[in-house]
LODRENFI-928720 format. One record per atom (N, C-alpha, C, O): residue number from 1; residue in three letters; atom name; x, y, z. Coordinates in Angstrom, 1 decimal, padded with zeros to 4 digits. Layout:
<recs>
     i    aa   at       c1       c2       c3
   NUM   ALA   CA        X        Y        Z
...
</recs>
This chain:
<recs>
     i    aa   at       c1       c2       c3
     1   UNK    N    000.8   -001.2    000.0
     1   UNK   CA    000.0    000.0    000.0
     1   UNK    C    000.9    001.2    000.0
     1   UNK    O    002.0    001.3    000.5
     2   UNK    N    000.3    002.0   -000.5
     2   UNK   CA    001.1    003.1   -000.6
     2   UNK    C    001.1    004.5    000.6
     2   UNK    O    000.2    005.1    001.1
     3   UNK    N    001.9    004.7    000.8
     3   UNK   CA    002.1    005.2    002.8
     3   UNK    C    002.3    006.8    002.6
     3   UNK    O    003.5    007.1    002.6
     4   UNK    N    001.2    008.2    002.4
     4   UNK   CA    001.8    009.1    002.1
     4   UNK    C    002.1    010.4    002.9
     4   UNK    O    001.2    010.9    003.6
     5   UNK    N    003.4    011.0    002.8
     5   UNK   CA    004.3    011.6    003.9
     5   UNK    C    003.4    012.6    004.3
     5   UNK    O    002.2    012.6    003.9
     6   UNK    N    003.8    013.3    005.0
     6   UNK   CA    003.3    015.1    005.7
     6   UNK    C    001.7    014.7    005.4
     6   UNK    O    001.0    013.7    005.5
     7   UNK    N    001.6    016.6    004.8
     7   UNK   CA    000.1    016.4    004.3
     7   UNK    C   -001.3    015.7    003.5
     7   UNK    O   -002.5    015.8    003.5
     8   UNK    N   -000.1    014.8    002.7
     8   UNK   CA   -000.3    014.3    001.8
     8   UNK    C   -001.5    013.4    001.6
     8   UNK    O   -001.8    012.8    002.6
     9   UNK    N   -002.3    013.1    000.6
     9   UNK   CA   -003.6    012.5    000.7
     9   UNK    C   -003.5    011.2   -000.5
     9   UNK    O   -004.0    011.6   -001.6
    10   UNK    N   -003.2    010.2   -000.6
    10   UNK   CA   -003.5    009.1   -002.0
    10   UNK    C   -005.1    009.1   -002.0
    10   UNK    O   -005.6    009.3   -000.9
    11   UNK    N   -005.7    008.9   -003.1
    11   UNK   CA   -007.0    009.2   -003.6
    11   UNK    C   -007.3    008.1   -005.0
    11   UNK    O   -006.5    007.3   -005.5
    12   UNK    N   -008.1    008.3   -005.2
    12   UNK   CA   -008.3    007.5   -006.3
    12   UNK    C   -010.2    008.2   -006.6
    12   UNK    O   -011.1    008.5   -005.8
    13   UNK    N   -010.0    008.1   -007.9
    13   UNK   CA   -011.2    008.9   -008.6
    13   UNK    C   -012.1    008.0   -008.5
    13   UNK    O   -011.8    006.7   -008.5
    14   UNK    N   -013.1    008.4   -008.5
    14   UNK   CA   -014.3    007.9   -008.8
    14   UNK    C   -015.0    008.0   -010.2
    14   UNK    O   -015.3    009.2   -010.5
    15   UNK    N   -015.4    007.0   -011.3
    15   UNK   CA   -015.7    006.7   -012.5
    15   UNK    C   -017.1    007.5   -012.5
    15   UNK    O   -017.7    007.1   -011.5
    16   UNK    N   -017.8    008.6   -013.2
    16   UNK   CA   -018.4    009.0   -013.4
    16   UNK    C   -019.6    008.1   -014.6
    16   UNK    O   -019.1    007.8   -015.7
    17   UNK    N   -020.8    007.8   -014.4
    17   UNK   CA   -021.3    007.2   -015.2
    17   UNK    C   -022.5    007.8   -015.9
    17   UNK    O   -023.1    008.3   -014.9
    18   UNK    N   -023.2    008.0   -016.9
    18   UNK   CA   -024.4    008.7   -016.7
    18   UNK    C   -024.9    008.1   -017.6
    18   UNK    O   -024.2    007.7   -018.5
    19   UNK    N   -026.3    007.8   -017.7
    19   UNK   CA   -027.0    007.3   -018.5
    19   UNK    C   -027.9    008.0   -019.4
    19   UNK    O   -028.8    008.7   -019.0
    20   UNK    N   -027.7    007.7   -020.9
    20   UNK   CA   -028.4    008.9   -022.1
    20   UNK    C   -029.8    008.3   -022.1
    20   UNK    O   -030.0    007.1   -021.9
    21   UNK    N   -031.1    009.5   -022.4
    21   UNK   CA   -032.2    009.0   -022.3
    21   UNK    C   -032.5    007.4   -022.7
    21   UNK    O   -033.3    006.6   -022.2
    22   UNK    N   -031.3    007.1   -024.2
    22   UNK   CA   -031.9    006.1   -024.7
    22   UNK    C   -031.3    004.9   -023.5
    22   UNK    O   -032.0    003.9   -023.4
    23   UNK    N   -030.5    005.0   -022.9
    23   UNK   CA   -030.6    003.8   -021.9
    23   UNK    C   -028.9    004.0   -022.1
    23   UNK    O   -028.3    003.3   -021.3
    24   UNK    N   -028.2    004.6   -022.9
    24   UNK   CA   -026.4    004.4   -023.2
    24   UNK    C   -025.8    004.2   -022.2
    24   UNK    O   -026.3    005.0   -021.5
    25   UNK    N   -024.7    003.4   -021.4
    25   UNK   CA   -024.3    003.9   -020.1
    25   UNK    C   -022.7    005.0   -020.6
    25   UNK    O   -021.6    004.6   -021.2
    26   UNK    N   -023.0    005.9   -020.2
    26   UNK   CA   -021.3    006.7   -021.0
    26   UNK    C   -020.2    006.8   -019.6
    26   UNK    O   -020.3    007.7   -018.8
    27   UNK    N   -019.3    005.8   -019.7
    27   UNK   CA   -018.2    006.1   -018.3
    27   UNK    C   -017.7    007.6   -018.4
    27   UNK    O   -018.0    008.5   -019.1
    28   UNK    N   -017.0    007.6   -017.7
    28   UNK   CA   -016.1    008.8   -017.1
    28   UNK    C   -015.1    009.1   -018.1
    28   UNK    O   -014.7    010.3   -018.1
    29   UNK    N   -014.5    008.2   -019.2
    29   UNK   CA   -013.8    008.5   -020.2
    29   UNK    C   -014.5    009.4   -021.1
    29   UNK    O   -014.0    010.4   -021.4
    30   UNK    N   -015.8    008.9   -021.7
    30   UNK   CA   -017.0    010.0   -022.5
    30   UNK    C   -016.6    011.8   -022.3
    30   UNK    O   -016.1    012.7   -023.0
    31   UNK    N   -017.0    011.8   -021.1
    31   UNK   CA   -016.8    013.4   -020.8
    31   UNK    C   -015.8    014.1   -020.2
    31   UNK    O   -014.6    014.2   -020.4
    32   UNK    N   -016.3    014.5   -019.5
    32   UNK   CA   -014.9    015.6   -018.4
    32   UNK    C   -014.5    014.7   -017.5
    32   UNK    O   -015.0    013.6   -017.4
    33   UNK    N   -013.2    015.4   -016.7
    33   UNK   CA   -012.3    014.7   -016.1
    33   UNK    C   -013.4    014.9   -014.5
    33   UNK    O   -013.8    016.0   -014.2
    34   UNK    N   -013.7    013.6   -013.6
    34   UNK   CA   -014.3    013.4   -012.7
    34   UNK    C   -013.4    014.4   -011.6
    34   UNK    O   -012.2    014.6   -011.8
    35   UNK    N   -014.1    015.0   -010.7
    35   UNK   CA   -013.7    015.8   -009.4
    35   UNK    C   -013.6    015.0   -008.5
    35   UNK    O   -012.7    015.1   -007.7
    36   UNK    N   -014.4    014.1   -008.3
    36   UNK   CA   -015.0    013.2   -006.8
    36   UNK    C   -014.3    011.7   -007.0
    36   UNK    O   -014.4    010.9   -007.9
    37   UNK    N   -013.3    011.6   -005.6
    37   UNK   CA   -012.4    011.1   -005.4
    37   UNK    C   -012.7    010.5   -004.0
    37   UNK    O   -013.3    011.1   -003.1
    38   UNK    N   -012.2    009.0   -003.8
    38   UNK   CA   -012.3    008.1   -002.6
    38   UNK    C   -011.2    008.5   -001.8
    38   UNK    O   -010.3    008.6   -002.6
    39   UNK    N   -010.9    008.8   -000.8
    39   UNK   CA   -009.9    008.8    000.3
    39   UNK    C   -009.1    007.2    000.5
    39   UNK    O   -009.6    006.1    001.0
    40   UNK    N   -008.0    007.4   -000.1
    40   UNK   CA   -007.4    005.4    000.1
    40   UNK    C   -006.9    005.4    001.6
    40   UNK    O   -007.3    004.7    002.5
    41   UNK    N   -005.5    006.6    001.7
    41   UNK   CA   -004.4    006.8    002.5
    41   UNK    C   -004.2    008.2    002.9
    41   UNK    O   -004.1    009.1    002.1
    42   UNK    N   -004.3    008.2    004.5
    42   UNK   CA   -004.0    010.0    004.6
    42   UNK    C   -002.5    009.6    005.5
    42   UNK    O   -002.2    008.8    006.4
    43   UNK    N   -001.5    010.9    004.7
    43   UNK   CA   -000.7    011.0    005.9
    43   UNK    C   -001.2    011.8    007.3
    43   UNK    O   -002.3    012.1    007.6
    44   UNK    N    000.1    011.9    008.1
    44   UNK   CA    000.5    012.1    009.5
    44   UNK    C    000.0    013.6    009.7
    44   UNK    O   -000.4    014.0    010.8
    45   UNK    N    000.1    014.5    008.6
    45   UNK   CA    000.5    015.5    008.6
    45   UNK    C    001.8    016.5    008.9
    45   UNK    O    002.9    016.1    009.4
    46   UNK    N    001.6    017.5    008.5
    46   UNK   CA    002.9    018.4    008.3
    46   UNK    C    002.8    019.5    009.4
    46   UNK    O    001.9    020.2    009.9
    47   UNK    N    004.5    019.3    009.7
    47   UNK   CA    004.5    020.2    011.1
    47   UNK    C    004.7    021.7    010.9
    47   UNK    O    005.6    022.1    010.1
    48   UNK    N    003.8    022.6    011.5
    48   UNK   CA    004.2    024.2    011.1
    48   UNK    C    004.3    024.5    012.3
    48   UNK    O    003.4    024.2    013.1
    49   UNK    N    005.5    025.3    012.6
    49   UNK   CA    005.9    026.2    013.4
    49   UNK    C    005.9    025.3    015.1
    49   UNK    O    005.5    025.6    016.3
    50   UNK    N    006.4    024.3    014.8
    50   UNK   CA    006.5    023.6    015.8
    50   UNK    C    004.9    022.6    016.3
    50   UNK    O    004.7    022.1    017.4
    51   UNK    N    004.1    022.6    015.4
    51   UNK   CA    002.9    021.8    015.7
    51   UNK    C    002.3    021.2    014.4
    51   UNK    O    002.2    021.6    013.3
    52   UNK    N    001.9    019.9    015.0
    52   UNK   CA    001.4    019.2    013.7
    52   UNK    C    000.0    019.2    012.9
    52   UNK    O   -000.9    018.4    013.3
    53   UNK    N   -000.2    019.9    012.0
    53   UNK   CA   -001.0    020.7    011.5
    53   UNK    C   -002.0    018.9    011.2
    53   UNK    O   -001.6    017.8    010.7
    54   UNK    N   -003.6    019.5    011.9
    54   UNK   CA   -004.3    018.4    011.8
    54   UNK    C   -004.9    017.7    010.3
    54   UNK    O   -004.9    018.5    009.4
    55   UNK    N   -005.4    016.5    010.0
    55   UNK   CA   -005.5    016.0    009.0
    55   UNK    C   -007.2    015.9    008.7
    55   UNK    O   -007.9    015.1    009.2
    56   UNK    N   -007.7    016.7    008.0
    56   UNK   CA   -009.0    016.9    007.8
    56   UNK    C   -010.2    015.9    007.1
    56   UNK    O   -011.4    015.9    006.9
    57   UNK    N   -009.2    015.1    006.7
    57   UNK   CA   -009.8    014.1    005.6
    57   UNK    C   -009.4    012.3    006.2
    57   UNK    O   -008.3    011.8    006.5
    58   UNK    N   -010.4    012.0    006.2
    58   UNK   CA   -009.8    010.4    006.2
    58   UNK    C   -010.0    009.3    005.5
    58   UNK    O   -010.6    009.4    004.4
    59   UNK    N   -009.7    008.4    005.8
    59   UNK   CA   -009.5    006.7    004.3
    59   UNK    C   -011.4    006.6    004.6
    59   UNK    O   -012.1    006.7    005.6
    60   UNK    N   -011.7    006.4    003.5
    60   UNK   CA   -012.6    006.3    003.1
    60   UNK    C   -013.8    007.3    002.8
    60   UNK    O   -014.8    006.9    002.2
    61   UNK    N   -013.6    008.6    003.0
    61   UNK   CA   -014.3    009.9    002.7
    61   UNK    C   -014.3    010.2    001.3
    61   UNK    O   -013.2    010.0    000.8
    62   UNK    N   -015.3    010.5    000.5
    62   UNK   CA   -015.4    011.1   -000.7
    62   UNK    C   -015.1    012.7   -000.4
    62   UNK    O   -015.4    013.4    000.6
    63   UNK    N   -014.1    012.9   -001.9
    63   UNK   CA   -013.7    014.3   -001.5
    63   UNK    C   -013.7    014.8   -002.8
    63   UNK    O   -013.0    014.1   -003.6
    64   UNK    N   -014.3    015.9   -003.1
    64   UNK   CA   -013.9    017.1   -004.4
    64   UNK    C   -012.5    017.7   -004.5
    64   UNK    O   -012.1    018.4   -003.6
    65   UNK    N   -012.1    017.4   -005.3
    65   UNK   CA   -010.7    017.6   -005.2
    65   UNK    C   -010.2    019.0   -006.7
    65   UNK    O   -011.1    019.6   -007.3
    66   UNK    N   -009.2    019.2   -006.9
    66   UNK   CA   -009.4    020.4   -008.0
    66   UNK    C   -009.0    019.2   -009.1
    66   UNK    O   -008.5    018.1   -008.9
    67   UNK    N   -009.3    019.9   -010.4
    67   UNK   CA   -009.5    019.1   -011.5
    67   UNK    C   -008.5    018.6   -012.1
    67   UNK    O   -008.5    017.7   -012.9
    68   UNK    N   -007.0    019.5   -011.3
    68   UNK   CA   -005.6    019.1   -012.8
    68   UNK    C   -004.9    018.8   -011.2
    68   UNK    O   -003.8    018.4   -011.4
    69   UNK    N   -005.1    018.9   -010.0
    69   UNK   CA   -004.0    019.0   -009.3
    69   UNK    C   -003.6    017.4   -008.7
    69   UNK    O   -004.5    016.5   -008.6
    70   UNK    N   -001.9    017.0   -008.3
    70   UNK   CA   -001.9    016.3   -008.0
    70   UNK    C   -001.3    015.3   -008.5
    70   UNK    O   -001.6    015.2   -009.7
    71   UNK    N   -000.3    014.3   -008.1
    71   UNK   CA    000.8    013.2   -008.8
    71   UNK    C    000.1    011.8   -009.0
    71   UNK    O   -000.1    010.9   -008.2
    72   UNK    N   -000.3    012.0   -010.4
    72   UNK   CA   -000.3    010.2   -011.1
    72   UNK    C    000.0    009.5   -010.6
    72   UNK    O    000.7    010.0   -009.8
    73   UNK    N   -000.1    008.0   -010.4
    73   UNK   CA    000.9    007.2   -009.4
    73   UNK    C   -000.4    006.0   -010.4
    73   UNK    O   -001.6    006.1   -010.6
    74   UNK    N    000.7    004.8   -010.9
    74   UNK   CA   -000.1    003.5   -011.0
    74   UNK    C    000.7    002.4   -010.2
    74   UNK    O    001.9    002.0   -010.4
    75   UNK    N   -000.2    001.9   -009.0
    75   UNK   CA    000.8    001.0   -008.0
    75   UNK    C    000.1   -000.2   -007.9
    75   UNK    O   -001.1    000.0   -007.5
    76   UNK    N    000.4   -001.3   -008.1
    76   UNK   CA    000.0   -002.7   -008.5
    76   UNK    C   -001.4   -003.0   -009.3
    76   UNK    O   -002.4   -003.7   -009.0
    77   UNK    N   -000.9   -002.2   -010.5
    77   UNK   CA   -001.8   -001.9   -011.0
    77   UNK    C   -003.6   -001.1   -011.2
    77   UNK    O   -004.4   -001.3   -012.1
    78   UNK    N   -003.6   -000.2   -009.9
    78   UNK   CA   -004.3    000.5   -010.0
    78   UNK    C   -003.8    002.2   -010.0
    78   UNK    O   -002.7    002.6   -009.6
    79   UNK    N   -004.7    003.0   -010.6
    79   UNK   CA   -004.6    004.2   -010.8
    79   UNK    C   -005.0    004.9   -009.4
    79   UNK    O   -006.2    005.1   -009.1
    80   UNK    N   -003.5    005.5   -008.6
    80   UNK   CA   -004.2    006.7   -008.1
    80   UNK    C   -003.4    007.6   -008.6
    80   UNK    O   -002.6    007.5   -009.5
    81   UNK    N   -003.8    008.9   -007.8
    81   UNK   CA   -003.5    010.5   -007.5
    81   UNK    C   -003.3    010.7   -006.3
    81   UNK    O   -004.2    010.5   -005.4
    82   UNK    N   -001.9    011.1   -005.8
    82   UNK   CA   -001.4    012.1   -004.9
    82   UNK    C   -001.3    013.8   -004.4
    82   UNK    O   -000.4    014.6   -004.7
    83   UNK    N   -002.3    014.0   -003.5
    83   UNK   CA   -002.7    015.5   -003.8
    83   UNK    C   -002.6    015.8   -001.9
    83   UNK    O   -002.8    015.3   -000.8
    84   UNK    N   -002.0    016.9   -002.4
    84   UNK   CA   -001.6    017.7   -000.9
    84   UNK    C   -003.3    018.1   -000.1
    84   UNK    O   -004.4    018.3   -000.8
    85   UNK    N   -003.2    018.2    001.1
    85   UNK   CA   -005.0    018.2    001.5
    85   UNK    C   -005.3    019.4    001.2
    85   UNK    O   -006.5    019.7    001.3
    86   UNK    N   -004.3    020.7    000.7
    86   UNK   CA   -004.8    022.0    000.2
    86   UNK    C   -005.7    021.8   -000.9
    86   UNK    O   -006.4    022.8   -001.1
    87   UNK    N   -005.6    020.5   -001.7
    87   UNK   CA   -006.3    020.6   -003.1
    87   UNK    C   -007.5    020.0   -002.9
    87   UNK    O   -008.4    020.4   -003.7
    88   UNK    N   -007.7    019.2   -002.1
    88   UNK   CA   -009.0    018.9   -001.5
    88   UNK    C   -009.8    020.0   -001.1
    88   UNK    O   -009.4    020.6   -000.1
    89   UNK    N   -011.2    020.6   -001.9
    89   UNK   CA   -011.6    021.4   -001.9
    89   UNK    C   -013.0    021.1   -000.7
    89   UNK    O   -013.3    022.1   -000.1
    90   UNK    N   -013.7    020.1   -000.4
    90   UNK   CA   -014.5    019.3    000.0
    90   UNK    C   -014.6    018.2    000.4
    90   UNK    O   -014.0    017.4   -000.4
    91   UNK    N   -015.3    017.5    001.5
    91   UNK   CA   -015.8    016.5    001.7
    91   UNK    C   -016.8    016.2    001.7
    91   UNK    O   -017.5    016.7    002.6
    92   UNK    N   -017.5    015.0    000.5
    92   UNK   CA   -018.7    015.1    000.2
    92   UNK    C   -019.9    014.3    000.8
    92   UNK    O   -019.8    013.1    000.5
    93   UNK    N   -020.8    014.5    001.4
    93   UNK   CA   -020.9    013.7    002.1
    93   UNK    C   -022.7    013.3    001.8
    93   UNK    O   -023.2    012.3    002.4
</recs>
């Protein structure tokens, strides 16, 4: 599993699906890039000014995240994203 430092959040998107009147199912590839992302791995958090700045998000929370931000990562063959908790805009609940 993938263990991520300071602030840091591993995520993994969630497939967007929608269905066209006639019944089509069109994934997440069809349209725009999905925002809403699963919580896999939160780090420890990052220390500022002598205190460890708390971690807002946890494994398993859906979170809105920004659209371009955040490091690719494919690790035993699944796709995540590595994104600092600044880019997490939401937790959706």
């Amino acid at each position: 599993m993938l263990k991520p430092l300071t602030n840091r959040v591993v995520i993994k998107m969630i497939e967007n699906e929608e269905t066209t009147k006639s019944g089509i199912i069109l994934t997440g590839n069809a349209g725009e890039k999905p925002q809403i992302a699963e919580v896999v791995e939160v780090g420890p958090g990052k220390e500022v000014d002598g205190k460890l700045e708390k971690m807002l998000v946890k494994k398993g929370d859906k979170v809105v995240v920004n659209k371009y931000s955040g490091t690719e990562v494919k690790y035993e063959g699944v796709d995540y994203i590595i994104v600092k908790q600044d880019d997490i805009l939401a937790i959706a609940e």
